[in-house]
N, C-alpha and C positions, 0 to 999 in steps of 0.2 A: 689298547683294549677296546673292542667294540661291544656296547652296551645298547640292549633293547629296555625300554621302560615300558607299562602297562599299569595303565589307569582302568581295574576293574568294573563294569557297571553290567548290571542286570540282563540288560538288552543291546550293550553297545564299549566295544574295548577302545578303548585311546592310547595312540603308539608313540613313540618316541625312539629316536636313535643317537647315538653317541659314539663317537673315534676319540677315546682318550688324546690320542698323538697327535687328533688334530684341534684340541679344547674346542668342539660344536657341539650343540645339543639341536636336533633337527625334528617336528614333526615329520610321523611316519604313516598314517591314516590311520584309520577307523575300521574294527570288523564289528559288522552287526548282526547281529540273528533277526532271523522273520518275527514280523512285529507280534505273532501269535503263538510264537514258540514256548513249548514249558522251560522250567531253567535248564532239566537237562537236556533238553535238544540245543538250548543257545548256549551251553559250556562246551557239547560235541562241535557245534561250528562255530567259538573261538577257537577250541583245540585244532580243531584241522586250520583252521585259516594262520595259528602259528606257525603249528608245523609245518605247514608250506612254505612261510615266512623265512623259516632259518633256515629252511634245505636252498632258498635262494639266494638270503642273505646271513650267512651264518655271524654268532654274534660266539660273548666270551663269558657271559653273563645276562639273566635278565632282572631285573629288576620291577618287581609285581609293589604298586602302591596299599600300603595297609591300613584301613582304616580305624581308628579309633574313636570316641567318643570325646567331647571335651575337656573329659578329667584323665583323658589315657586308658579308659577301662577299653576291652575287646567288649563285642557287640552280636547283634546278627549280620553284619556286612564286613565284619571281621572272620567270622564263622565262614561264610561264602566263599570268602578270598581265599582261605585256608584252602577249602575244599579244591577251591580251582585248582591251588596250588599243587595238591598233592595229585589230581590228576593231570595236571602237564606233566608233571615229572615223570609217567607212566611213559612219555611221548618222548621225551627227550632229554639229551644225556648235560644239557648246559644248566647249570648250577640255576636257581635262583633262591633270589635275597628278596626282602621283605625292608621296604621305605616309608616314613610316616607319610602320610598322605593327608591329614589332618591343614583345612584352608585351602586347599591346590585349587579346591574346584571357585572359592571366593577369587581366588590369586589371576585362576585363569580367565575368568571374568574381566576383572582388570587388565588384560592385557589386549580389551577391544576384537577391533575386528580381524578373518585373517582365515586361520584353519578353522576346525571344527574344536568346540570346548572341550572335550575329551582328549582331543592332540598335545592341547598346550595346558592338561592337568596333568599327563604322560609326560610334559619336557619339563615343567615345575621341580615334579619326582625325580627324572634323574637329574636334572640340574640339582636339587637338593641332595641327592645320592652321590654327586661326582665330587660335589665340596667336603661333602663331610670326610669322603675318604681321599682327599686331599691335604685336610689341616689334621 
């Protein structure tokens, strides 16, 4: 099964990619909106730079990080995500799932230098997505 992850952020998406068959979890880059963009111009050019995304590299699944609060309550960055959510799916017919994303971005700090922090908040996510549905 090939899985895309997405670590949502304001002004700036973090990718991730995964081949079940072959246990990798790989950054996959960054889409960003123009730094002066309102939110909906920069959800219209996440959405296109998806949807480009799978027409090139189709997946089986994605996997949108969810944010929560530190007691688990939803938020306004939960609210966000939702929204994203409900407008990719306008765009395309591959399922997505919803991952705690709670620490990814402390986590992905800790993993130093390399990609961009957004990449390796996006592999955290499905790395935590691929275990859970594993055990």
């Amino acid at each position: 099964m090939k899985i895309l992850a997405i670590d949502y952020g304001t002004r700036r998406l973090g990718l991730a990619w995964s081949d079940t068959v072959l246990d990798v979890v790989l950054p996959h880059g960054t889409i960003a909106a123009p730094r002066q963009a309102s939110a909906t111009k920069a959800q219209g050019v996440f959405i296109a730079g998806i949807t480009k995304l799978l027409t090139e590299s189709p997946v089986d699944i994605i996997v949108l990080g969810f944010p929560r609060g530190l007691a688990g309550h939803e938020n306004q960055a939960t609210a966000r995500v939702k929204e994203f959510a409900f407008e990719l799916q306008k765009h395309t017919s591959v399922p997505i799932e919803f991952f705690d994303e709670r620490f990814t971005s402390a986590a992905a700090d800790a993993l130093g230098p390399g990609v961009a922090r957004d990449e390796k908040a996006a592999m955290i996510i499905l790395e935590g997505y691929v275990s859970s549905k594993n055990h």
